[in-house]
N, C-alpha and C positions, 0 to 999 in steps of 0.2 A: 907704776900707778895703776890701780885695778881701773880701767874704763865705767862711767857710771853718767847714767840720762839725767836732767830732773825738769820736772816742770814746775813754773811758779807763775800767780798770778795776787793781783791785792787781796787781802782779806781787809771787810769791813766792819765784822762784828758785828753786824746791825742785817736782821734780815729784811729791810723795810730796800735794798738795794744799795747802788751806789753810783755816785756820779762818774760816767763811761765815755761825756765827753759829747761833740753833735756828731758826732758821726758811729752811732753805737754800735749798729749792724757792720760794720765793716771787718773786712778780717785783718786783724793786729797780733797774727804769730808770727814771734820771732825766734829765730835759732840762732845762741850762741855758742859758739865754739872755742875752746879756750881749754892751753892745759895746766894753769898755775891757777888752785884752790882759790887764794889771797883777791885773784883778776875776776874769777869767777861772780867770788861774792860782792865784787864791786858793780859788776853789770846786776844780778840780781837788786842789791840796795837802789841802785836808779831806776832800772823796766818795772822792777817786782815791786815797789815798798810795800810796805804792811801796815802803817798810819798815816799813809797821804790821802786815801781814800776815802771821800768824807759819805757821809749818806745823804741817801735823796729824801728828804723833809719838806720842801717848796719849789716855787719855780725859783725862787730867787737862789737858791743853792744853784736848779741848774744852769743858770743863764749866769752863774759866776764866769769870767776869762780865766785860758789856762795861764799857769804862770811855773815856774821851775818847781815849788811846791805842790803841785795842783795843774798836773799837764789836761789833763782831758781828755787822756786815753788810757785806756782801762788794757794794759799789754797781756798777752799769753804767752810766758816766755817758758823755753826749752835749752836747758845750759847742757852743752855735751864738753867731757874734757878731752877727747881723743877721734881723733880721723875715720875710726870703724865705726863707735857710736855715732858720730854725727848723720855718718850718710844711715845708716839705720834708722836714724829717729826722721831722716828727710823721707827714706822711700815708705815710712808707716803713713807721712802724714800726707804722701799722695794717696796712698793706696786708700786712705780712709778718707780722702777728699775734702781731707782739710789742710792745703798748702800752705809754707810759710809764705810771708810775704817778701821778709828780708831778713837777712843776719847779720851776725856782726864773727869774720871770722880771724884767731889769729894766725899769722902765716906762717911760725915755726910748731907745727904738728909733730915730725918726725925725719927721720935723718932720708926716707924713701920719697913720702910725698907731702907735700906744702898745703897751707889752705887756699891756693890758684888753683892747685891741682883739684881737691876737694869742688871749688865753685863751678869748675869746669867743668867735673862731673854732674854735678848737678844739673845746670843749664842743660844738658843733653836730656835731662828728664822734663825741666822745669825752666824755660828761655825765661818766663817773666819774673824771677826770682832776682831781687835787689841785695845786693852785697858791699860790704864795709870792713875790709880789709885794717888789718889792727895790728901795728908792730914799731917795736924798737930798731929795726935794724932796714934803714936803706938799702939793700942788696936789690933791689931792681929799678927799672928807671919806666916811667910811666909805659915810653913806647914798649916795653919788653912785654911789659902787664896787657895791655891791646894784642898786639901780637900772640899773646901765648892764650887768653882768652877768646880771641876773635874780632878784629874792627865792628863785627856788626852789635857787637857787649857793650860798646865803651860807654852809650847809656846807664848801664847796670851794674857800675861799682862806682865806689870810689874808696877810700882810704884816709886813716888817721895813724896820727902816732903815738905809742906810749910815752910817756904815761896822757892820758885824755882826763877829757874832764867832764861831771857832770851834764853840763848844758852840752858837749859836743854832743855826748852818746845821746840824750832826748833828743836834741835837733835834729840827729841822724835816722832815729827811729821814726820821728815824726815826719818827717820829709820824704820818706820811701816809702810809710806804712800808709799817706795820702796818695803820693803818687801811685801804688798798685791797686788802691781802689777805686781814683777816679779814673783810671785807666779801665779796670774790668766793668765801671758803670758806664765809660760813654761803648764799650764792647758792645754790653747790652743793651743800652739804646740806639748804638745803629742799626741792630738786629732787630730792636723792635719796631726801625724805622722801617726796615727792608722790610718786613712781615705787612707791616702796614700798607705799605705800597704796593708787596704783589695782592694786597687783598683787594687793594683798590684800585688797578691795573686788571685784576676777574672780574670785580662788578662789574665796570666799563666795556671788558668785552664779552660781557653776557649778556648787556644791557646790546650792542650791537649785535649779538646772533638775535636775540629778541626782537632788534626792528627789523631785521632781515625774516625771522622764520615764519612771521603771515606773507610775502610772496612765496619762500620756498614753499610752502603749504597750497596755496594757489596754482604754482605749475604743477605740482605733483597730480592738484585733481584734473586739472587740464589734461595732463599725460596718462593719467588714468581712465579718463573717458574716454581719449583715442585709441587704446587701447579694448578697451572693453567692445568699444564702436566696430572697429574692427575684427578683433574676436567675433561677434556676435553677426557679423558679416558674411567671415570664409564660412561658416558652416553650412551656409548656401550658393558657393562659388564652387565652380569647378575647379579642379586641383591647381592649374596654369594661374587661375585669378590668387585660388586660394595659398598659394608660394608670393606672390607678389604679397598678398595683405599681411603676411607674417613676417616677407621683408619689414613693412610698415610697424608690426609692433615691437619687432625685436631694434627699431631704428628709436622708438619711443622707450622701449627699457632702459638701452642704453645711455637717451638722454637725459633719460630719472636717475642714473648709476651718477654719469657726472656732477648732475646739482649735489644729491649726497653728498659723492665725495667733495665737494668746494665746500659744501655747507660744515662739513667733519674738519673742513682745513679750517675755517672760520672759527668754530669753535673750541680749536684747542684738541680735540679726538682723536685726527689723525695718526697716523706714524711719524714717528721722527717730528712731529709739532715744535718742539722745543731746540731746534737744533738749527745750525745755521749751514748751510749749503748755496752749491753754485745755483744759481735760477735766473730766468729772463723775467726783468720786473713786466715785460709786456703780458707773459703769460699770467700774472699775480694781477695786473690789471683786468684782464681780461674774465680771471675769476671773478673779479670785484662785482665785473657788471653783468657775468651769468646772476650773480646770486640779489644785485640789484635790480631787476630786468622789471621784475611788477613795481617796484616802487619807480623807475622812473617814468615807465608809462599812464602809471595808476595819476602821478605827478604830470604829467605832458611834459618831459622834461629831452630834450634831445640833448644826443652825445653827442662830440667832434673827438676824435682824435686828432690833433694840432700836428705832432710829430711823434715817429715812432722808431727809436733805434733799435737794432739789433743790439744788445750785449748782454752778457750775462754779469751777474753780480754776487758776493758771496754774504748772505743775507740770511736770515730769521723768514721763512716766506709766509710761515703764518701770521706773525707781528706785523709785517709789510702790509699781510692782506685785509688785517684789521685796522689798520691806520688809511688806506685806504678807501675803502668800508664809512669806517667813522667822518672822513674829508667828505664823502662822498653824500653822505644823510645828512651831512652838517648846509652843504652846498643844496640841494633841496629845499631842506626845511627856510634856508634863506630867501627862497625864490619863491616858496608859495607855491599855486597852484600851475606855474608852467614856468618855462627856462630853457636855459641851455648851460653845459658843462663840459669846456675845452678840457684836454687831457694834453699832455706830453711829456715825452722821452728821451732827456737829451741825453748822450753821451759827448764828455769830453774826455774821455781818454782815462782819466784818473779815478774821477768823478764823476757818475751820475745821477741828472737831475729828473726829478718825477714835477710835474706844475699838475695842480687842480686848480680851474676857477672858473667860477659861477658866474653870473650876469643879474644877483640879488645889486641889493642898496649900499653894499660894502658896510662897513665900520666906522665911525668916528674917530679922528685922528689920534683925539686924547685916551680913546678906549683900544688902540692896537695892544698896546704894551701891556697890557692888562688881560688881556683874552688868552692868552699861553698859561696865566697863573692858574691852580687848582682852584677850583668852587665857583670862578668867574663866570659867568652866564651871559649870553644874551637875550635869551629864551623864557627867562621869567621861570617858571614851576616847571615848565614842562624840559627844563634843563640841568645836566646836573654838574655843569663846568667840569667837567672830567674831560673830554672826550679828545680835545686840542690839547689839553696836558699833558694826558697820558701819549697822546701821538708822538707829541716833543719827546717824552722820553723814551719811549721806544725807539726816533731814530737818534737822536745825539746820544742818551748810552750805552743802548743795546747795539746800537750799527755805526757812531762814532762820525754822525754825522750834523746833520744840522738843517730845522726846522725853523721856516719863517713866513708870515704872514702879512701879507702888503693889499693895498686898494689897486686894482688894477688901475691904469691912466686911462683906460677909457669906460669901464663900469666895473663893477661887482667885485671880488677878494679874490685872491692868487696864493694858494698854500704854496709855496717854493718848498723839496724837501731834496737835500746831497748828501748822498751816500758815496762814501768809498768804494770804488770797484772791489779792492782786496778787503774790504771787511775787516781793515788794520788801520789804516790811515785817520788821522783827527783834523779836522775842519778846522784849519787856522783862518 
């Protein structure tokens, strides 16, 4: 038998369109494979017909139901009769980036290799490709088919037998040619959830380099003017004074070098920003409050450290130090114009706990459960419910840990946050 491709699809006669079904944009190529003429043209007469295809004239045409006459899918079909053309017409319709969705193939091809053999080769190109295996003859038993496919396939076949019959083959088509596109549509919408969220996960933490960069701005001129003061000092010192006051400004560069660098870990700038490494959260703390240093004085706000463990933890230390950051201008803005804000560091061995809390008015009981959710506010306009959402998910999905928010028992709110030492472990 000479090897030979073809492709068919409805003809409507009517260039006004044709009815394609609700789901029009979807991709509905199918590849059959088959080497008896007679089989051929039977898959053609059911995918393909040539007067089931009514035209689009009203809505009430299109909101007709499908029915065995009248499916609602407008198919692209691709009949191959032999093992070489198939995979040929398969690796064209990758390479032009229009895959099929599913086939229908039969399993006596050739006395070398079968249509398993064939599926299997495919799946190596193409895992989301659905198959329907078609034949007369029981020669294998389902496990053998799992097995020589792959356990992790057995979603993506199944099988009929000759002779079939109209409604199998639609229902087969139809039922694979929905499943690979609700599949590639929730694809892309979690992608475009993920997109979403890191855009809104940047706002959040530009909106906190933002409340931070008027202090960093602040000590810069502070350390700028000591500097200068100094300069402008040794020039009239003798050498012995004039080594001393250079000690003093090279002591003030240095501490311009450090905000910098905190303020570049803040924002995302640094090296290695995106990466997770060992670090002591004490040190991620301790950034926090170089680079909060004018707002909590500006605030009258005093710090306690409560408790402070040594250990290190294998962490995100820029995420850390935004979520920090964010706890930390959240606890302020609660307190108003003075306060105070316990800090601590527990380690238990597995786990460690980071506590922020304030000495504001706490929360409403009815409103805790609600404060973690996106857009939620307490702030009125001048809040964008972001900032405690985004924290949560920095540390339960990025660090596998777990974010909670309580009324202290004797004043103001307690951010509780546990992270896994190994930066592996899930918060049961």
């Amino acid at each position: 038998m000479k090897n030979t491709a073809k492709k068919l699809s409805p003809q409507t006669g009517d260039d006004s369109g044709a009815l394609i079904g609700v789901a029009h944009n979807w991709n509905k190529r199918i590849l059959v494979v088959d080497d008896e003429p007679g089989i051929c043209e039977s898959y053609a007469d059911i995918l393909a017909p040539k007067k089931n295809v009514l035209p689009l004239r009203s809505t009430r045409t299109l909101s007709r139901p499908p029915n065995e006459a009248d499916p609602g899918y407008e198919f692209e079909v691709t009949i191959c009769d032999s093992y070489d053309t198939a995979w040929e017409a398969f690796q064209k319709a990758q390479k032009d980036g229009r895959p099929f969705a599913m086939g229908f193939f039969d399993v006596m091809l050739g006395a070398e290799k079968d249509g398993y053999d064939l599926v299997k080769e495919m799946h190596n190109l193409n895992p989301d490709l659905y198959a329907v295996f078609v034949t007369a003859y029981n020669d294998r038993t389902i496990e053998s088919i799992n097995s020589h496919l792959g356990a992790k396939k057995v979603d993506r076949w199944d099988y009929l037998n000759k002779p079939f019959t109209q409604g199998e083959i639609l229902q087969k088509a139809r039922n694979f040619i929905t499943l690979w596109n609700l599949e590639k549509e929730g694809e892309l919408k979690t992608a475009q959830l993920a997109e979403a969220q890191a855009r809104l996960m940047e706002g959040e933490r530009m909106a906190s380099v933002a409340a931070v960069a008027r202090g960093v701005t602040h000590e810069f001129g502070n350390i700028l003017m000591q500097i200068m003061g100094k300069a402008d000092l040794c020039r009239k010192k003798e050498p012995q004074e004039m080594k001393a006051g250079l000690e003093r400004i090279l002591e003030a560069s240095q501490r311009a070098n450090e905000i910098l660098e905190k303020f570049k870990n803040l924002s995302g700038t640094g090296e290695g920003h995106n990466q997770k490494d060992w670090v002591f959260p004490h040190h991620v703390l301790d950034e926090a409050l170089d680079l909060l240093e004018h707002q909590l004085k500006t605030a009258n706000v005093k710090v306690t450290i409560i408790k402070r463990d040594l250990v290190k933890v294998r962490a995100n230390a820029t995420s850390l130090l935004q979520v920090l950051v964010n706890l930390s201008i959240n606890a302020v803005h609660a307190m108003g114009n003075s306060g105070q804000i316990d800090y601590a560091i527990v380690n238990d061995g597995k786990w460690v706990e980071l506590r922020v809390r304030d000495y504001g008015p706490g929360i409403k009981r009815e409103l805790l459960d609600k404060v973690l959710e996106p857009f939620f506010t307490t702030k009125g306009k001048k809040g964008t419910g972001l900032g405690l959402s985004i924290s949560r998910e920095i540390v339960e999905m990025e660090h596998r840990g777990q974010l909670k928010v309580v009324n202290h028992p004797v004043k103001g709110l307690e951010v509780i946050i546990r992270i896994p030492v190994d930066g592996e472990g899930q918060y049961g």
